[in-house]
KEKE-3310 file (N, C-alpha, C; in steps of 0.2 Angstrom, whole numbers, plus 5000, padded with zeros to 4 digits):
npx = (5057:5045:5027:5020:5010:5001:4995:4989:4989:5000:5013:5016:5030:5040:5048:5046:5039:5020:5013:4997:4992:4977:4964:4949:4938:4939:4937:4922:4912:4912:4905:4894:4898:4908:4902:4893:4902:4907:4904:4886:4887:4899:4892:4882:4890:4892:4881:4879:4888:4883:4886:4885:4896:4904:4900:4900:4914:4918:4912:4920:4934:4934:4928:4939:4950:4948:4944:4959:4966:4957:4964:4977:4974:4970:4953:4937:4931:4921:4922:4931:4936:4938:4945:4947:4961:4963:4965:4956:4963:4963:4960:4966:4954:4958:4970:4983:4997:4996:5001:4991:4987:4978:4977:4968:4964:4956:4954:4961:4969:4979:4985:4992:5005:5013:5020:5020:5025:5022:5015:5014:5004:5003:4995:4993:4984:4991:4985:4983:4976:4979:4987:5001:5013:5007:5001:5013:5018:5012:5010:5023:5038:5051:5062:5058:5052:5061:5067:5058:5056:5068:5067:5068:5055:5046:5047:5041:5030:5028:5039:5032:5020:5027:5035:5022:5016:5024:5026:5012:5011:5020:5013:5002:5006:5011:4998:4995:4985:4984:4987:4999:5009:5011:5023:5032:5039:5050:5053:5064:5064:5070:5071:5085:5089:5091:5076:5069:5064:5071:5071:5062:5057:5049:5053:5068:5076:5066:5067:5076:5071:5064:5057:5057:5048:5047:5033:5028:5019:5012:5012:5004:5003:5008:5016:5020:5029:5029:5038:5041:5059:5071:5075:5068:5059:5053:5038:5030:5011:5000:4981:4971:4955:4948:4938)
npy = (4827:4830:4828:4840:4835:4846:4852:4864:4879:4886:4899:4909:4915:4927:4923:4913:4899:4891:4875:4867:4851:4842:4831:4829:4822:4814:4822:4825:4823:4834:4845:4852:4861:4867:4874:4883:4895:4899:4910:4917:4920:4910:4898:4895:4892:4879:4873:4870:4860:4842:4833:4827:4823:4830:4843:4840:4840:4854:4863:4861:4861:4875:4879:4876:4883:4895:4892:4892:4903:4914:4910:4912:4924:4929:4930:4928:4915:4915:4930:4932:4941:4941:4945:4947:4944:4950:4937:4927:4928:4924:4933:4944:4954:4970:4977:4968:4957:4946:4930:4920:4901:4891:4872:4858:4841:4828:4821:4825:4840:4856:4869:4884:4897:4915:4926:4945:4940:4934:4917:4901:4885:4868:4853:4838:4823:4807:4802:4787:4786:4800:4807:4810:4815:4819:4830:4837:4841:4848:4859:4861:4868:4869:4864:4858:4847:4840:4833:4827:4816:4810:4804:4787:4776:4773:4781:4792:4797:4801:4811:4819:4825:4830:4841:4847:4851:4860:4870:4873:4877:4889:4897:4900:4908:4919:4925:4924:4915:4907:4917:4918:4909:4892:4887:4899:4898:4888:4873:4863:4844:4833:4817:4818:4831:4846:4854:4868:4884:4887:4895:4911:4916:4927:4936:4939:4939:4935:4922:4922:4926:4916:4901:4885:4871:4853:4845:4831:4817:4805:4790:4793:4805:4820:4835:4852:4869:4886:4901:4917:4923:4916:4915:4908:4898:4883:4875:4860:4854:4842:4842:4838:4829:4841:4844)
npz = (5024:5038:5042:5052:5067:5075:5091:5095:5086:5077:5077:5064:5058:5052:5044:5038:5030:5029:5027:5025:5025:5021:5023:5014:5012:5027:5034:5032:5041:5047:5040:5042:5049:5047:5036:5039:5042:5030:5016:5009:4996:4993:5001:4990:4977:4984:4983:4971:4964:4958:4963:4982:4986:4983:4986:5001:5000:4995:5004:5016:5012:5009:5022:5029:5025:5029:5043:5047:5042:5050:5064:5061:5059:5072:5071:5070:5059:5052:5047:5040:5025:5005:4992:4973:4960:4945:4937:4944:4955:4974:4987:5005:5009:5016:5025:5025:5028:5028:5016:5004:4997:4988:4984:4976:4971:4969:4984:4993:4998:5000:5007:5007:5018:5021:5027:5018:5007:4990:4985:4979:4975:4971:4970:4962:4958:4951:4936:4928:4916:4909:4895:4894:4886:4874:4880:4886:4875:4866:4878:4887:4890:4875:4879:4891:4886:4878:4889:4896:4886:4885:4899:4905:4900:4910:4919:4914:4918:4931:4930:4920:4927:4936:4932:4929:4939:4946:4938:4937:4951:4950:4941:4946:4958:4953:4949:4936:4931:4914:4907:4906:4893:4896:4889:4890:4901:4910:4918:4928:4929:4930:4940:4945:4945:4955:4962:4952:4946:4929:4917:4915:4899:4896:4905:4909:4921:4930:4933:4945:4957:4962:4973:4973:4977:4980:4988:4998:4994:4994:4987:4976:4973:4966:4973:4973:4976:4976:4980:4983:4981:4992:5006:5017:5028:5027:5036:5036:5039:5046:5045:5057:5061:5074:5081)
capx = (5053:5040:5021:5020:5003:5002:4990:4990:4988:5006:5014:5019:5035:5040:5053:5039:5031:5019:5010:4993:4990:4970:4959:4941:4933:4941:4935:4918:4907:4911:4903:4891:4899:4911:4899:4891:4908:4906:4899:4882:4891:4900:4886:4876:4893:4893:4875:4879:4889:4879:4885:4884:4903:4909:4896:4903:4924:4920:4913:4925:4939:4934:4928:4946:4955:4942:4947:4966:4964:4955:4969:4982:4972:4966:4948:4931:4931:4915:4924:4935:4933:4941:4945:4950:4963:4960:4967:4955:4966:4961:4967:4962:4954:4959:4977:4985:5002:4997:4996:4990:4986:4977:4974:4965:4965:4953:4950:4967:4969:4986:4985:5000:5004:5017:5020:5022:5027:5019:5017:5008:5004:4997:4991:4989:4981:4994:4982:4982:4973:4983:4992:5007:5016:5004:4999:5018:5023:5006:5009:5028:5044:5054:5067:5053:5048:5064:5068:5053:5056:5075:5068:5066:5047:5042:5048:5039:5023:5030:5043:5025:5016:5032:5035:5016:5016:5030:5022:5007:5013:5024:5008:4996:5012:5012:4994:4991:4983:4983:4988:5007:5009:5016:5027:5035:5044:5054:5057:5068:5059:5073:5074:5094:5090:5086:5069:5070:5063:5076:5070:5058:5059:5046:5056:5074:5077:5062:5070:5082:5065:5057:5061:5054:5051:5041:5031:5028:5012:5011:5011:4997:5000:5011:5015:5025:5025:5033:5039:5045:5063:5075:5077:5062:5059:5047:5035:5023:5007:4993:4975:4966:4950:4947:4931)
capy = (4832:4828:4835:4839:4837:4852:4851:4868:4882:4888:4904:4912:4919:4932:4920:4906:4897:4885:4872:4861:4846:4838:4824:4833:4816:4811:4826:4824:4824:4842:4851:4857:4867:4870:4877:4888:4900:4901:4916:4916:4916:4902:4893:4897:4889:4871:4870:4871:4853:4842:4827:4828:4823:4836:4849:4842:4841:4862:4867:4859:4865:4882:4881:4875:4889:4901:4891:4892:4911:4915:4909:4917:4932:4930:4931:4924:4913:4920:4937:4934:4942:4941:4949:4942:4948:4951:4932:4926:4923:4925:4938:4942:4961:4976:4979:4963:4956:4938:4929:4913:4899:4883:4868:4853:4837:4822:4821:4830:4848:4860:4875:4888:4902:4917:4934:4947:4938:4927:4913:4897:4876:4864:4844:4833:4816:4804:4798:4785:4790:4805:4806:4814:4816:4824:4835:4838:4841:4854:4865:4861:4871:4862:4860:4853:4842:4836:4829:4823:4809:4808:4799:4781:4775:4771:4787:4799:4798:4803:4817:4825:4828:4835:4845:4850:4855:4864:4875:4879:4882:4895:4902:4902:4912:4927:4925:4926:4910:4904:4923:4919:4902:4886:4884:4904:4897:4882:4872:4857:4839:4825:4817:4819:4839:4851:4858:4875:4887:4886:4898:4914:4918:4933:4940:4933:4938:4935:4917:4921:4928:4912:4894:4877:4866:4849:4843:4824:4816:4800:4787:4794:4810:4824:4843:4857:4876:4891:4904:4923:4924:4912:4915:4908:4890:4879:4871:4857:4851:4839:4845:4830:4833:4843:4845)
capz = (5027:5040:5041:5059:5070:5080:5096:5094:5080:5077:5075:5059:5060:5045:5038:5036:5023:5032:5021:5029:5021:5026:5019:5014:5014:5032:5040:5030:5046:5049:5035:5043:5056:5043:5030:5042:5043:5025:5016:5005:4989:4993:5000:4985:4975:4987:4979:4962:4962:4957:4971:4987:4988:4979:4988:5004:4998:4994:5010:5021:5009:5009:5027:5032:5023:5033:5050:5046:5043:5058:5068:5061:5060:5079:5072:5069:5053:5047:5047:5034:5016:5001:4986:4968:4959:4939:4936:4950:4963:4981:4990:5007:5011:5020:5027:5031:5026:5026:5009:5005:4989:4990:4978:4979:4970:4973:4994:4997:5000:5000:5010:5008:5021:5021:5028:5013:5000:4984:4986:4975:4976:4967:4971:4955:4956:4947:4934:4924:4910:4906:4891:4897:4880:4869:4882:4886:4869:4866:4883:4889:4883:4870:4885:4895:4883:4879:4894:4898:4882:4889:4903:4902:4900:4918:4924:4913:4919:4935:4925:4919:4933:4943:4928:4927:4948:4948:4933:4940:4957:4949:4938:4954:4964:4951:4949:4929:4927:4911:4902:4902:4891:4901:4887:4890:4905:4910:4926:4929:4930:4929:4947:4948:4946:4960:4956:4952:4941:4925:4913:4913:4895:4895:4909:4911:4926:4933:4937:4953:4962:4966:4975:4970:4983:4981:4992:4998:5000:4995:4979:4970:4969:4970:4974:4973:4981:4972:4985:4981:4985:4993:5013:5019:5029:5026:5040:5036:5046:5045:5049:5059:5066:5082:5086)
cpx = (5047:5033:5019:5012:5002:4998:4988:4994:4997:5007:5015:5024:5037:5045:5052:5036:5027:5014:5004:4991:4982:4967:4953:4939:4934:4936:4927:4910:4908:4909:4902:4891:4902:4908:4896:4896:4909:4899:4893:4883:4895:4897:4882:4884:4893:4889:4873:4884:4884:4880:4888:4890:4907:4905:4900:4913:4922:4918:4915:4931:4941:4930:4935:4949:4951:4945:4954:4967:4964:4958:4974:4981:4969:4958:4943:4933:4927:4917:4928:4932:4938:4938:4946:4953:4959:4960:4962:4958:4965:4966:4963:4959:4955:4966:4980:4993:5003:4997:4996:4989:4984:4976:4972:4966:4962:4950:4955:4967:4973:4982:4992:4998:5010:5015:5023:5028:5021:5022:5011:5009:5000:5000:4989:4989:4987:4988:4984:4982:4975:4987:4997:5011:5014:5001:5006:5022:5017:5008:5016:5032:5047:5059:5063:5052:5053:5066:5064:5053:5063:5073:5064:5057:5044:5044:5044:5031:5025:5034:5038:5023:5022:5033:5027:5014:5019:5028:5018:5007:5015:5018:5004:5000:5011:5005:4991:4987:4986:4985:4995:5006:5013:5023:5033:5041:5044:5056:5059:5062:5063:5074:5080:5095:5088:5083:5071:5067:5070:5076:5064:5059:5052:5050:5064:5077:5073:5063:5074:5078:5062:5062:5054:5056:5045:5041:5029:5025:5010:5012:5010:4996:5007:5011:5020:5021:5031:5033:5044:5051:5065:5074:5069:5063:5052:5045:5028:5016:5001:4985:4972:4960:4952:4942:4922)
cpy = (4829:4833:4832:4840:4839:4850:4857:4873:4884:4892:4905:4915:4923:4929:4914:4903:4889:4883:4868:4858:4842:4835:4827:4826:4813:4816:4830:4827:4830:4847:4855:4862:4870:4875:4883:4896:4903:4907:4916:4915:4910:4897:4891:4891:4881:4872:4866:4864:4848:4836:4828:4827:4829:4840:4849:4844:4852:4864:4865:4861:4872:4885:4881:4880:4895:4899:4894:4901:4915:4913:4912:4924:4935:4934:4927:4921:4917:4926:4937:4935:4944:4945:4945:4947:4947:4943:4926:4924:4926:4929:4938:4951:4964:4973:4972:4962:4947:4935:4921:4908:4891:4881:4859:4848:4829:4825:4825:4835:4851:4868:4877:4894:4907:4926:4938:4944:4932:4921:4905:4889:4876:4856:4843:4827:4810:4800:4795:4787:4796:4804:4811:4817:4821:4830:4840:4843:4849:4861:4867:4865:4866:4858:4855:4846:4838:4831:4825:4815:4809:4804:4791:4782:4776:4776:4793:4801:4803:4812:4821:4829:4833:4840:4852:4855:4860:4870:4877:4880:4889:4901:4905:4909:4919:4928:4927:4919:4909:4912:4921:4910:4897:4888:4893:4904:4890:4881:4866:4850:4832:4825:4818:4827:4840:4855:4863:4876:4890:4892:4902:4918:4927:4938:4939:4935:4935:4925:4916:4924:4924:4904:4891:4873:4860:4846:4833:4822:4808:4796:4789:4801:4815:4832:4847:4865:4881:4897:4911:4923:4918:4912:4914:4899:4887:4872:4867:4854:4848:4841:4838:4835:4833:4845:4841)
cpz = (5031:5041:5050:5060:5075:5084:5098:5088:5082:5075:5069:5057:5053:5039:5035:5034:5029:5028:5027:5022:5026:5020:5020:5016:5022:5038:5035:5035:5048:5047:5036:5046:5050:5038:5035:5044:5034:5021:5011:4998:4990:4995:4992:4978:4978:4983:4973:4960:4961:4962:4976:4990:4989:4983:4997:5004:4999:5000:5015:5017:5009:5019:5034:5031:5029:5042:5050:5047:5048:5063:5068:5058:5067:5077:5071:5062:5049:5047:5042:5027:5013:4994:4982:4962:4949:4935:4941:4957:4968:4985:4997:5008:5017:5020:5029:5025:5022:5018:5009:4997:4992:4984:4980:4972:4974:4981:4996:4995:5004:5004:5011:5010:5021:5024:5023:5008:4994:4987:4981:4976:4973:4968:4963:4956:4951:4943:4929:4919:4908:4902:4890:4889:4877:4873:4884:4877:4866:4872:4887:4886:4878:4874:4888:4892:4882:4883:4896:4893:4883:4894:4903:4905:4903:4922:4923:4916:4926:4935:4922:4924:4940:4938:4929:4935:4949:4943:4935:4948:4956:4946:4944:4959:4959:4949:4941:4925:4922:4905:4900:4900:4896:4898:4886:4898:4908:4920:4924:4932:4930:4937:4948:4948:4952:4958:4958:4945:4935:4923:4913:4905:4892:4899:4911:4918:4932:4940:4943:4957:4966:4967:4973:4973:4979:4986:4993:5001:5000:4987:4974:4969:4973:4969:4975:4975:4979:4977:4982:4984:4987:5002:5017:5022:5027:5034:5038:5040:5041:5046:5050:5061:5074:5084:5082)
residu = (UNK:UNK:UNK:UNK:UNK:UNK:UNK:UNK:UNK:UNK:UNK:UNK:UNK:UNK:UNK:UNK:UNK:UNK:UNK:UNK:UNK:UNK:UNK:UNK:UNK:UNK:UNK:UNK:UNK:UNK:UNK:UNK:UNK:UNK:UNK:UNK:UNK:UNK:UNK:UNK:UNK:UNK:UNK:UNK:UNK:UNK:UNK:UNK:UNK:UNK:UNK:UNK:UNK:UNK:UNK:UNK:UNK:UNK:UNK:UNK:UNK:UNK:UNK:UNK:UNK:UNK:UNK:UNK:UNK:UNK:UNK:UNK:UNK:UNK:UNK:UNK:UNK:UNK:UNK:UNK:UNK:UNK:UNK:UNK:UNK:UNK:UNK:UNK:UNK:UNK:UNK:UNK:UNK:UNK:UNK:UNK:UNK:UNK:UNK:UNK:UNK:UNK:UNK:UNK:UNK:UNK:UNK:UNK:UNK:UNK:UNK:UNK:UNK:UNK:UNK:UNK:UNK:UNK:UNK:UNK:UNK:UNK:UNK:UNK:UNK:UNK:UNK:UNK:UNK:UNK:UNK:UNK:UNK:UNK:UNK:UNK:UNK:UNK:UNK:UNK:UNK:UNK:UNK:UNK:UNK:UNK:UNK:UNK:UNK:UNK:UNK:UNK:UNK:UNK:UNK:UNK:UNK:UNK:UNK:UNK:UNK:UNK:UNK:UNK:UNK:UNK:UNK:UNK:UNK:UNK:UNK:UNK:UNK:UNK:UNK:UNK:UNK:UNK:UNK:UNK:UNK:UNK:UNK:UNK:UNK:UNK:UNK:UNK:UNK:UNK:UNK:UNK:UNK:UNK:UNK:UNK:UNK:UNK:UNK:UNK:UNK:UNK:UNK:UNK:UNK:UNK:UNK:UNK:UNK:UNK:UNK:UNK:UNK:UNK:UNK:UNK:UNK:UNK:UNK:UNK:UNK:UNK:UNK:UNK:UNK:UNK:UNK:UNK:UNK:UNK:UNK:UNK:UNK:UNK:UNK:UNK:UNK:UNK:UNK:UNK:UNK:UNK:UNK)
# end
């Protein structure tokens, strides 16, 4: 899969999923324009971190989803408004079909786009310091867990966090946060699998609804993007700076 760098904003077509991958700290110098598309309550949230990193990472992450928007809504950024559903999750208001889900991690930042359907991502940091087991063994299914100590030593670290992307893609896509337990539905995490959601054990059907794609960004970190349904492409893109 390549992440293409458009020169122009790209259509959306109705069988679409398009993902932008961008560097907040790269395009750091833009805040300011970017923060001024942002609305009073989110300014009022940049403020409230306490370093100036992280103040600018939010208003260039929340002013880039606002850019991104306002293209494929052919409107002003600072026109966009949102709703939040009972789970918090971002919806956009009024009549529209688009739907969207971002997640960030460190300096990098996932943005997922679709016409009328769910759709969820999430970016996690491989870190070090994570102690993959014990928090596998407390939040994972027993399936999950198994496998996850099936794989030799120097893969699980790896076999966590793919396991752990691919689950909160899928939570973020049906938007119940942290109401339906991790450990009440199962996805596939050995690399000789094809990722998918394995097991919905609240719903049992609910499993042949949605695709599991991972995404590939680099070393240090990986990502996955949970998609309603099967018949849909996937187009990736980079955001550089342009102005």
């Amino acid at each position: 899969m390549t992440w293409l760098k458009p020169l122009t904003h790209p259509p959306l077509l109705t069988h679409e999923v398009h993902v932008w991958q961008a560097n907040l700290d790269e395009l750091a110098s833009q805040w300011e324009i970017l923060a001024r598309t942002l609305s009073p309550d989110e300014q009022t949230r940049a403020k409230r971190y306490h370093f100036e990193i992280h103040q600018h990472r939010f208003a260039v992450g929340r002013g880039l989803l606002r850019l991104l928007l306002g293209q494929y809504l052919a409107v002003m950024p600072e026109q966009i408004q949102f709703e939040y559903g009972t789970r918090g999750k971002p919806i956009l208001s009024g009549q529209t079909d688009l739907y969207f889900n971002v997640s960030h991690s460190q300096e990098l930042i996932l943005y997922a786009f679709t016409s009328g359907r769910e759709l969820g991502i999430d970016i996690e940091y491989l870190n070090e310091r994570t102690e993959c087991e014990q928090i596998a063994r407390r939040f994972f299914s027993p399936q999950e867990y198994a496998d996850l100590l099936a794989l030799p030593l120097p893969q699980r670290r790896w076999g966590f966090f793919a396991c752990w992307t691919r689950k909160e893609a899928y939570i973020k896509a049906i938007g119940d946060g942290m109401a339906l337990p991790l450990d009440q539905f199962a996805v596939t995490l050995h690399p000789q699998q094809p990722v998918a959601l394995r097991h919905t054990y609240h719903a049992p059907a609910e499993a042949s609804r949605w695709s599991l794609y991972d995404l590939p960004i680099n070393e240090h970190y990986l990502a996955a993007l949970a998609v309603q349904g099967q018949d849909w492409q996937l187009r990736c893109f980079e955001y550089k700076k342009q102005f």
